[in-house]
C-alpha positions in Angstrom: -28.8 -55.6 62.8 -31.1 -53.2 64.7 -31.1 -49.8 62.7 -32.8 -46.6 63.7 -33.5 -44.6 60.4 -34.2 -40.8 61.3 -35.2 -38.3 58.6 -37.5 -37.8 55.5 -40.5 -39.9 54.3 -42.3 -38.4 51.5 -43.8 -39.5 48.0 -41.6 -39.5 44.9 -44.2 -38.3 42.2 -43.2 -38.6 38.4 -45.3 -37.0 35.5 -47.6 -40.4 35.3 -47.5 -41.9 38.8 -45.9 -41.6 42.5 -44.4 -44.4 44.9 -43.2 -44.1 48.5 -39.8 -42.9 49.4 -37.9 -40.9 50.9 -33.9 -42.1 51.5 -34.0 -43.1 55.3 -37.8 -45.1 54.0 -36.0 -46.7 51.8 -32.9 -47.8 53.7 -35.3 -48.9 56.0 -37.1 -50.8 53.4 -34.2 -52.7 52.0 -32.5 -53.5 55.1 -35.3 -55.3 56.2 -35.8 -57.2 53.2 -31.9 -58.2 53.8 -33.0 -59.6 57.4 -32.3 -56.5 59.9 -34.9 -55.0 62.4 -35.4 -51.1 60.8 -37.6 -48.5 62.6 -37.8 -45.0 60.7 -37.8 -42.0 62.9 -39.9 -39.5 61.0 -43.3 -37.3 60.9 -46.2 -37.0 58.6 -48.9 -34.8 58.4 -52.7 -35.2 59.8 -53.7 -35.6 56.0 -54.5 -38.8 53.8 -51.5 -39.0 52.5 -49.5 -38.9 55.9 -52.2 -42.4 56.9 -51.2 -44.0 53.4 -47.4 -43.0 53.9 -47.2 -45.3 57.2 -49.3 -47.7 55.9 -47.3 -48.6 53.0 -44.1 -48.6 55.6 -46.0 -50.8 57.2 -46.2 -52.6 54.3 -42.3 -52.7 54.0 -41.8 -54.5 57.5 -40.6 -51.4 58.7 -41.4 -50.7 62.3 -43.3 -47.8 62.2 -43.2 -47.0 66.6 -41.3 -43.7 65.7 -43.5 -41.7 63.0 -45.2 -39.1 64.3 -48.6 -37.1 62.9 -47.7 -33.2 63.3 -50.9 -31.5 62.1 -49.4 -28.4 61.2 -47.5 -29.4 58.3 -48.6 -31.8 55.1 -46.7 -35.0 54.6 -43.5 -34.5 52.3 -43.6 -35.1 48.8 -41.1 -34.7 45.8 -41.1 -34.0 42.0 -38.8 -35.9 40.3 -37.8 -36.0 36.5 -35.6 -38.5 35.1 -32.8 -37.6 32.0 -31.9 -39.7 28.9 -29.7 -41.7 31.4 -32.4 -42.4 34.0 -30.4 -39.9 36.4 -32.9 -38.0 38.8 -33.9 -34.6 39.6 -35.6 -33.4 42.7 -37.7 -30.8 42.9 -38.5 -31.0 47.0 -41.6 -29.4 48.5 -40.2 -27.9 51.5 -41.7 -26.9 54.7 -43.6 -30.4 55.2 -43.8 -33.0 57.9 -40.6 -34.6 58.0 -38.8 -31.2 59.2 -40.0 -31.0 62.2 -39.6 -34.5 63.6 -40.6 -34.4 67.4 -38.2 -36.4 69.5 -39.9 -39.9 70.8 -39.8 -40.9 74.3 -37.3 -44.6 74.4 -38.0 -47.4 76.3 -35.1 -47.0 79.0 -32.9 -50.2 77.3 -33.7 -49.1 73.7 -30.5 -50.0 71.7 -29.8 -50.2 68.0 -26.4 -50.9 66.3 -26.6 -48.2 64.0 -28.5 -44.8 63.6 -28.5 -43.6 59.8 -29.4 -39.8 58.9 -28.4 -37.7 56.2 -28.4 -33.8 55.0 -31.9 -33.3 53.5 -32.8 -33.9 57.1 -31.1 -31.1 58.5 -32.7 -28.3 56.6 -34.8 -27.2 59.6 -33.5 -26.0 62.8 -36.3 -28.3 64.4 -34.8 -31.5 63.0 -31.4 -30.3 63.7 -32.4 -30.4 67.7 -34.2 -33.2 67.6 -30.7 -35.4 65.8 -28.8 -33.7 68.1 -30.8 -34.7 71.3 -31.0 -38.2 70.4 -27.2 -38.1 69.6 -26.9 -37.5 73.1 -28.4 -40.3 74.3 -26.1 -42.5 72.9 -29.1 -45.4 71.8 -26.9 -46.4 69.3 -23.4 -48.2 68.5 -22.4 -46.8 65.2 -23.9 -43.5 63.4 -24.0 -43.8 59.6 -24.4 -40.6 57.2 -25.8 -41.1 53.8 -25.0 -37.5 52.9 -27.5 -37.8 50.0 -26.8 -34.3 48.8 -29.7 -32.3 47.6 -29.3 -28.4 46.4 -30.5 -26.1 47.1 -30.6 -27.9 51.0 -26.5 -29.0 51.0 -25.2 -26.2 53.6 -21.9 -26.4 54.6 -22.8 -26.3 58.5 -25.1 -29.3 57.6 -22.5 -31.4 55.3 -19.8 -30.8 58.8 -22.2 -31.3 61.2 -23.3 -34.7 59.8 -19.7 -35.6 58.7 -18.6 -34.5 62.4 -21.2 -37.3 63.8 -20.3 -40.3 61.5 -18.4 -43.3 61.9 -19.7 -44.8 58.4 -20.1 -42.6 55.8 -21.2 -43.1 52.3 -21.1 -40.5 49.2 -21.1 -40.9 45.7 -19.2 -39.5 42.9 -20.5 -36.1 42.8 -20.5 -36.1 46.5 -17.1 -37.0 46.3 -16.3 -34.0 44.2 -18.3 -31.4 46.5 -16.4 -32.6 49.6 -13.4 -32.1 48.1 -13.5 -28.5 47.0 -15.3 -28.1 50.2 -12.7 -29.0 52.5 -9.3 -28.7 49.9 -8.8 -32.3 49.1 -6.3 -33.5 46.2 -8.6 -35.1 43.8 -5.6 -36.1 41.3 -3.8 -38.9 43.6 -6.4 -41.3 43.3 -9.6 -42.4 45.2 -7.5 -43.9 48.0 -5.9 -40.7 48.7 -9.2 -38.7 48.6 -11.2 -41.0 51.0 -7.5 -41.1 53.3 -7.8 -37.6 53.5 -11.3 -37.1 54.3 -10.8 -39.2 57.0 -7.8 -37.3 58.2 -10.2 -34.7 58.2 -13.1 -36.2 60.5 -11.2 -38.7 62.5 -14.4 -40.2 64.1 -14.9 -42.1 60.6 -14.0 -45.8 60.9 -15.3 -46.8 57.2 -15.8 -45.1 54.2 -17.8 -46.1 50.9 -18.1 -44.9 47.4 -20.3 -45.5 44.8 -19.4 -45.5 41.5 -21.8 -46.3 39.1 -21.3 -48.2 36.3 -17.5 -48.2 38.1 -17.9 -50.1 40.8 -17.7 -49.3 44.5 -14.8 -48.7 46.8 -14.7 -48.7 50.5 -11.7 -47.2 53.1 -11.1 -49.4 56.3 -9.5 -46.8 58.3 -9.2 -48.9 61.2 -7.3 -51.0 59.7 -5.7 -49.0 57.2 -7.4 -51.2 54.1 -8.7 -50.0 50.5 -11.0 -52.1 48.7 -12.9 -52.1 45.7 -16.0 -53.8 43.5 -17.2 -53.9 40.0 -20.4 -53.0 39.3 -23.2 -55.9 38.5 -24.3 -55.4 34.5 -28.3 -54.3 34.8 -30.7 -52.9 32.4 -31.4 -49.2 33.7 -34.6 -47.7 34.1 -33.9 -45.5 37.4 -31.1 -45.0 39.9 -33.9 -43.7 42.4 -33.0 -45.5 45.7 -29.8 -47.6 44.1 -27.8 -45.8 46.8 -30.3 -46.8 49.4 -30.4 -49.9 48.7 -26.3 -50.3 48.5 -26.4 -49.0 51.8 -29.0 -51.0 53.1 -27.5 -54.4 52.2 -23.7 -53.7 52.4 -24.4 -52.8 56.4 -27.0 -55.9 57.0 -24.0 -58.1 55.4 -21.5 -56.1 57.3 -23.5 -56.5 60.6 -24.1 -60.4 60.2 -20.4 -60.9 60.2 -19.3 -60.6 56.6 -16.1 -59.0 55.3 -16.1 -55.9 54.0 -15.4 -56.9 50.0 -18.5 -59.8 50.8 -20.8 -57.0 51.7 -19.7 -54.6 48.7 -20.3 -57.4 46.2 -23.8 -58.4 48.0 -24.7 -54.3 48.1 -23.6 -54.7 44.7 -26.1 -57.2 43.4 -28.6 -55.8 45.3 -28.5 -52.3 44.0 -28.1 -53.9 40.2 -31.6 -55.6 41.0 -32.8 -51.9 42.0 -32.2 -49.8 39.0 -34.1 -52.2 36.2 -37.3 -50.5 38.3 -39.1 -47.4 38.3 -39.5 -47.3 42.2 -37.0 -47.4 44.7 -38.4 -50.1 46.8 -39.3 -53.0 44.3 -42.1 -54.8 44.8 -40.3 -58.0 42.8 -37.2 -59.5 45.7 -34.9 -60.9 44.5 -33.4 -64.9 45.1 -30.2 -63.9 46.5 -31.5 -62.0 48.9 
């Protein structure tokens, strides 16, 4: 798989100690580690922290031909606090690098199989012309959208556009809840029904995930009218910072390589079971499996 992340890198920094992140980073980050060719489409700023950021995507196997230095802004960075359950909060600087993400010039045969984006993303008008140019060159085969919801920066014109542009989406529980008051789903028939009518609802979508939690994972195969569903691998919890990442990540590498769609849920997840015994999103310790 040839994947074209666009969107935020930044520095998750807890009370004692910061790692590199970012959701399209670490989507990157993982696929690669599951055997794809990842490229993140980002900016940092002219600062130290901007030449350590692509260094350490570097580090990753990331291809790093698409981050840009703007000088006017710093690079992006993140608070984030962790409750009794290890479940994150974000406290986002805003105004930084990553929202205003110049558009590269391509190589005039440039093709990936998938470009990935999500929400936080499209904060700034500047990114929002940027996705929406490179949308229109049509570089890629299939458009996945991690909504990765993150208040206050979860408009409504940024949760449809990105919705609009998908053919793979993935949300998770909460997400599952927002879209459905959003747009007037019926929560009580199920999780089938809810993820039938979503895509009812934005018809470009040909495959649906949900994440669960300690519930599992379900996926919609609206092309070929299929519901599926995984449990959930037992771990030992530290942090669910970059779990969904990394479920992404591997479910689409499998997916990619030719593997069925429960194959791919149960690899994503292993995967993402290996990613919440750590503090960082992007473990330094890989797996066997993978």
């Amino acid at each position: 798989m040839r994947l074209l992340a666009f969107g935020e890198i930044l520095f998750d920094c807890y009370p004692d100690k910061r790692f590199l992140g970012g959701a399209p980073l670490n989507l990157a980050a993982h696929a690669v580690r599951c055997g794809a060719e990842a490229f993140l489409l980002s900016a940092v700023g002219k600062d130290k922290a901007g030449r350590e950021a692509i260094r350490g995507a570097k580090a990753f196997g990331v291809r790093t031909d698409f981050i840009q230095t703007v000088p006017d802004f710093p690079t992006g960075y993140c608070q984030i606090t962790l409750d009794e359950n290890a479940l994150p909060s974000y406290d986002l600087a805003e105004h930084v690098a990553y929202d205003h993400i110049p558009l590269p010039t391509f190589d005039r045969d440039a093709r990936f199989d998938l470009l990935s984006f999500g929400t936080l993303a499209l904060r700034e008008e500047d990114n929002r012309r940027t996705l929406k140019k490179l949308l229109d060159l049509c570089v890629c085969q299939e458009v996945f959208v991690d909504l990765n919801l993150r208040p206050p920066f979860d408009s409504e014109e940024a949760v449809c556009f990105a919705l609009k542009q998908a053919t793979i989406l993935k949300i998770n529980r909460e997400e599952a809840e927002v879209l459905a008051d959003l747009f007037s789903l019926e929560q009580t028939k199920g999780i089938e029904a809810l993820l039938t009518q979503l895509q009812e609802k934005f018809p470009r979508l040909k495959l649906l995930l949900l994440t669960l939690g300690a519930e599992g994972s379900a996926a919609f195969d609206a092309v070929n009218g299929q519901f599926f569903t995984a449990k959930a691998i037992p771990a030992r919890l530290v942090s669910t910072v970059g779990a969904g990442d990394s479920y992404s990540a591997s479910f689409l590498t499998r997916l990619f390589a030719g593997a069925s769609i429960p194959d791919a849920m149960d690899f994503a997840s292993e995967v993402s079971a290996h990613v919440v015994s750590f503090p960082e999103a992007v473990p330094n310790q890989i797996p066997d499996f993978i």
